[in-house]
Structure formats: C-alpha cells, structure tokens
N, C-alpha and C positions, 0 to 999 in steps of 0.2 A: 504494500500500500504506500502511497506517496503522500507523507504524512503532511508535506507543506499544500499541496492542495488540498486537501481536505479539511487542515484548518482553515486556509483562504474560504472554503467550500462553505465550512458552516463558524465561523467567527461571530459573524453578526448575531446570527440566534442564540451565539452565547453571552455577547455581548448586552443583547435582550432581556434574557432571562436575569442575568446579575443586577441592571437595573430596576426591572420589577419586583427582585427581593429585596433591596432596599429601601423601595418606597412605604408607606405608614398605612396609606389609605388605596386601595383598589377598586375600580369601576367592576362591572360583574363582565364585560368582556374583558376586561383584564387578569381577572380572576382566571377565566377559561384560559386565556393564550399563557398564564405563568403554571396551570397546572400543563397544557399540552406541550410547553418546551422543555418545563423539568421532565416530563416521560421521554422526548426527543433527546434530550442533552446526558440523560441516561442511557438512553442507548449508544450515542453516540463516546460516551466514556467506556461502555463492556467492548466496541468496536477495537477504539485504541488500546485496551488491556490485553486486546485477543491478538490482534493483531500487528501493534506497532509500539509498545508500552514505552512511552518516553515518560522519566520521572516528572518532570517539571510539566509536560501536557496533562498529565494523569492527576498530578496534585491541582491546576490549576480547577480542575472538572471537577474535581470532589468536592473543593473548596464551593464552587457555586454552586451543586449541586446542595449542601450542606444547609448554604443560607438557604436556597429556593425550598429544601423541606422544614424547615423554621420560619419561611412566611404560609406555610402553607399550613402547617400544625398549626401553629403561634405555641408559644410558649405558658409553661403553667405560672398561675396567676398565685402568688404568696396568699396565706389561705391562714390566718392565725386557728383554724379550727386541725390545721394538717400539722401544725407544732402543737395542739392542745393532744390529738392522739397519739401523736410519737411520744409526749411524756405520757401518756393517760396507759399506753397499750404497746406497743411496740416495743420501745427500749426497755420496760422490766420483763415483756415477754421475752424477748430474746437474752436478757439474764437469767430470767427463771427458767428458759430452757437447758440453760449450760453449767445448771446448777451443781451438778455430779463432779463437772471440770476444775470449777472454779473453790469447790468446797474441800477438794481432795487436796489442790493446791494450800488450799488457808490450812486446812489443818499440819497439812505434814509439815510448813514452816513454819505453824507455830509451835509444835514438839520439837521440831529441829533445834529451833530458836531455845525454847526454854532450855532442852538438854546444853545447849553452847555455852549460855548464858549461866548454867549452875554451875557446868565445868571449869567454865574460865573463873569463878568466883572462889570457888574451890583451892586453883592449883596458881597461886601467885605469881609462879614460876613461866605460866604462858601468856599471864598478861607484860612480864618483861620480854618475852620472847617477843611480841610486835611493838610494843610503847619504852618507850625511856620510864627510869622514876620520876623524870620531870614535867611527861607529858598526861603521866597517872596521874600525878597531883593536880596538873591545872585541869584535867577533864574532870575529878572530882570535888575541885573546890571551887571551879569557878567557868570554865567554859562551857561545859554542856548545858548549864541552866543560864549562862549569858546570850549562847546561840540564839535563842528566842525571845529577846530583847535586843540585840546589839543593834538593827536598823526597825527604820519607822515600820509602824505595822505594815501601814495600805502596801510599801516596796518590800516587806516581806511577804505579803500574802500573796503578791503578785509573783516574786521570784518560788517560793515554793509551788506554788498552781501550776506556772508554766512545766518545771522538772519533775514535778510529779506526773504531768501529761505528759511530757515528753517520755519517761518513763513507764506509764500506761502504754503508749502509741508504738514504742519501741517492742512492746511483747506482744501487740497484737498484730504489728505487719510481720517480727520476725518468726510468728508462732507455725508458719508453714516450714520455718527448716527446724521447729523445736528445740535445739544446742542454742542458739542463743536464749530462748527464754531461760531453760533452767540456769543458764549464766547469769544473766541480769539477778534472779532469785538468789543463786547460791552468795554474789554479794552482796546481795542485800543482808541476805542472813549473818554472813561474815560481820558486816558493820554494827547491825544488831548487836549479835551476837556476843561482837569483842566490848563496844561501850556496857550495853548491856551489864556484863560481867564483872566490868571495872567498877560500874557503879555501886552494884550489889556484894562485891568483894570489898569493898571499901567504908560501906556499913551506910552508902547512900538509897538504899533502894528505894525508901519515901519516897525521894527528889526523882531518880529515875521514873518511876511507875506514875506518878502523879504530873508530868511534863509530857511522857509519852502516850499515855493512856487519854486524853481528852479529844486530840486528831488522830491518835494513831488508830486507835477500831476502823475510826470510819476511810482513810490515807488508806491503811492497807488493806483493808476489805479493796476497796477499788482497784491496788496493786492485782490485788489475786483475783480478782476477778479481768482481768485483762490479761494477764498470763493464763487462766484458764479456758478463756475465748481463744487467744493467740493458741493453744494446744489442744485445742477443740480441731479449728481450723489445718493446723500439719496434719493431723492424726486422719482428715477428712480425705484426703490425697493419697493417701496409707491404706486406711479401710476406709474407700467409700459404702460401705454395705449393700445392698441386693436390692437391684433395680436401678442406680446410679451408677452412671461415668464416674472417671476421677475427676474429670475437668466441670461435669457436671456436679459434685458433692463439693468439690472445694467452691466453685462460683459460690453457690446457695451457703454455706455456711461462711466463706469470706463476707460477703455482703452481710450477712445479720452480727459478724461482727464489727463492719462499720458502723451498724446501729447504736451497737454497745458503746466502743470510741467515742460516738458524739456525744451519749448519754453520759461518759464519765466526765467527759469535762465539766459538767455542771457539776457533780458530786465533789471532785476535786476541788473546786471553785469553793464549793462551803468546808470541806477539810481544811483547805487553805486561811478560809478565814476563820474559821476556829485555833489554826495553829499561831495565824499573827494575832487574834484579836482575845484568845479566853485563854490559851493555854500559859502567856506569859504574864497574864490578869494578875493583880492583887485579891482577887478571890479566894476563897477558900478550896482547897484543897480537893475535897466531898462534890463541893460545887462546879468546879470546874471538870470535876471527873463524871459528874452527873450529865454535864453538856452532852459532853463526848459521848456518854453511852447511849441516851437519849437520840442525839442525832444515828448513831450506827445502826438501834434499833428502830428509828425511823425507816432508814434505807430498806432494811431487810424487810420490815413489813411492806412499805412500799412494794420488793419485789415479788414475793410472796403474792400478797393481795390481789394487785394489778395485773400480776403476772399467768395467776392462776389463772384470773377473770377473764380475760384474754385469750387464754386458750380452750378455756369454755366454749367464750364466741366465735373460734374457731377464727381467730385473727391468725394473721401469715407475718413472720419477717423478712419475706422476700420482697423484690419487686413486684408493682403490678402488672396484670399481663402484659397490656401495651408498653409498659418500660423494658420489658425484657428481653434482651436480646435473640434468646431463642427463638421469638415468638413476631419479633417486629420485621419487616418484609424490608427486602435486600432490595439495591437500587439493580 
C-alpha cells in the first residue's frame, strides 16, 4: 500500500473528524457525520495496522479516534451520591472480602512483634548488638516520646499521612511479586520490635504503650490491611481458582484492591491526625488510649457492618459492565 497516498486520500476526513471532537455543542447533522467518520476513521486505522503500521500514523489515529469516542460517550458526570457509595458499600466490601488476608497478616505481626519485643527486653545484650548505650538512653529518656512533639502538629500529621500511604501503596502495587510485601513487614516489625524492647527493657513500657497505642491500632490495622490486599492480589496470579484466567483473576482482584488504596487514604488521614493531634496531647493517658481504640473499633465495625450489608445486596467490587474492558467493543 502507498501509504503517502492514502493519507493525501483521506487526511481531510481526519482532519474533520478531530474538529468535531472538539467542539462543545453539535447540530444533529453533525452529530451523524462525527458518528459516521469515527466508524470510517476506524477502519481506516485496522487498514494501516494490517497493512502498513507506521508508528506515528497509527498513534496519530488512535489519538483522534480517542477524542471522537469521548464526544460521542461524553464523559461521566461527578455524582457526590457515587463517593457516598464507594464509602457507604464498596471500599468496606472489598475489605471485608479480604478479610482472611489481611487478618492472618495482623495477627502473625503482632505475635511476631510481641515475641521480639519481650526478647529484646529480656536479653540487654541484643539491644547493644544494634544501639550504642548512648542511643539507648536518648531513645528512653527522651527521643521517642519527643518524636511526637518535635514539629507543628498540622506538618506532622501531614508528613506521617503521606509515609504511611506511601507505605500502604507500596504493599498493594508490590503485592503481585509478594517478597517485597513480607519485606516492607518484616521491617517494620524489626523497628517495632527493637524500640519496642528498648522501651520495655528499660522499665518504660507506660510511655511506650501509651504513645503507640492511641494511632497505632488504627496506623496499622490499615498497614495490614494493604499488605493483605497486596497478597491477596500475587496469590491471584498463582491460584487463580476454577473458572478464571490468570490474567483474568489478577485484573478482578487488582482492581478491588484499588478500591481498598483509595479507601485507606482517608483512614490514614484520621490515624494521622490522631498521631499529630491526641497522641502527643497533655491528656491523660486512659484518655488518649481511649481515642485510639474507639476510632480502631470504629473502623472495624465500619467494615464488618457495611461490608457484610453489601454483600447481602449483592454489591460487586469490580467495574461496571460498560467500564470493563472485557466487555467494551474494540474500534
């Protein structure tokens, strides 16, 4: 095929087409001639694929083609009743689905944890093995409980939000090769672990428990619940189970863990300002420990509740038909 004639051949009708996608308003023969050249400008793009695939002709055509089927859909209209369901139905259903995942996770890090945390308390010997005696002392008389005071709240709640997400986000996209989630865990548990023990060998454990416990329920509930989506997700690829592709069981369960993702940011977002704003509080103790549990078992009922109700009504974490690529018609 002689690809320069054939553009000269039909240029203008592409040329056509690209302008009628970007006008706002359409006459109803307009309407017709921008649905019959996007079919024309479609075929004429499967022509050059089959026949003559030049990169920069091929991308030019998809690009218009692109817009022309977004003035022809239009795009979906922001809908505050479509964020009142994703928190209402969707994002605790697709938690409480992954509940097996994300629960096996929490617990085995926190027996982990605890067992680390008594051992290092125990044996003095291995909390010199990674700290100096000098960096013991300042972690127990004065840094760990300055940590959560030393900047303004609003730029600390802000800095742990973000690293706590980023953290979340990092176990849920690397949760298809699995080795990096149990990495991210295993030091977290390490950090745990070793403060942890310092504190509690030291004769601080009030101070420890009562600093960590006010964000830490609800902080790492949300940790493990994104390492257990993210290992949901690899595992899906693995065993897709009976009647599913792999590529088909990973799409469908990547995607409901994006749901999760979005949902945690907001969680995180209150952990956060629990940790800049109650946990480093002149409040009492009881009090501020009350926060914390309060909101954690907020959450959980949350997901529980909403999550069960949800799959009563036989709500889906997937895409809807027409968003779904399986299902949406090729050009």
């Amino acid at each position: 095929m002689d690809l320069d004639a054939y553009v000269a051949e039909h240029a203008a009708q592409w040329r056509r087409l690209e302008a009628l996608s970007r006008r706002r308003r359409l006459s109803a023969e307009e309407t017709d001639e921008l649905i019959a050249l996007y079919q024309r400008v479609g075929t004429h793009l499967s022509v050059v694929r089959s026949r003559s695939p030049d990169p920069a002709l091929v991308a030019r055509l998809s690009r218009i083609l692109l817009a022309a089927r977004g003035a022809i859909t239009g795009g979906t209209a922001f809908s505050w009743r479509t964020v009142g369901r994703f928190f209402t139905a969707t994002f605790p259903l697709a938690v409480y689905e992954a509940w097996p995942w994300w629960c096996t996770v929490a617990v085995a890090n926190v027996g982990i944890a605890g067992l680390m945390m008594s051992y290092v308390a125990a044996h003095p010997d291995v909390q010199s093995a990674f700290l100096s005696d000098a960096d013991i002392q300042s972690i127990v008389n004065s840094q760990f409980r300055d940590y959560y005071s030393a900047n303004q709240a609003q730029n600390f709640a802000l800095e742990v939000w973000t690293h706590n997400a980023l953290l979340a986000g990092q176990c849920l996209v690397a949760g298809i090769l699995i080795l990096p989630v149990l990495y991210f865990l295993a030091m977290n548990l390490v950090n745990l672990g070793l403060v942890g023990g310092v504190m509690i060998g030291n004769g601080k454990s009030d101070v420890f428990f009562g600093l960590i416990v006010p964000h830490g329920l609800l902080e790492l509930t949300a940790v493990f619940v994104a390492a257990g989506v993210g290992l949901r997700i690899g595992w899906a690829w693995i065993a897709p189970g009976p009647g599913r592709t792999r590529g088909r069981a990973l799409a469908e369960t990547a995607r409901a863990g994006t749901l999760v993702a979005l949902g945690l940011v907001m969680v995180l977002l209150v952990s956060g300002l629990i940790e800049a704003f109650v946990t480093p509080s002149p409040l009492p103790t009881a009090l501020r420990v009350a926060i914390g549990v309060l909101a954690w078992l907020g959450f959980l009922g949350y997901v529980v509740v909403l999550g069960w109700r949800a799959r009563q009504e036989s709500v889906t974490t997937d895409l809807a038909a027409e968003l779904n690529e399986d299902v949406r018609p090729a050009v």
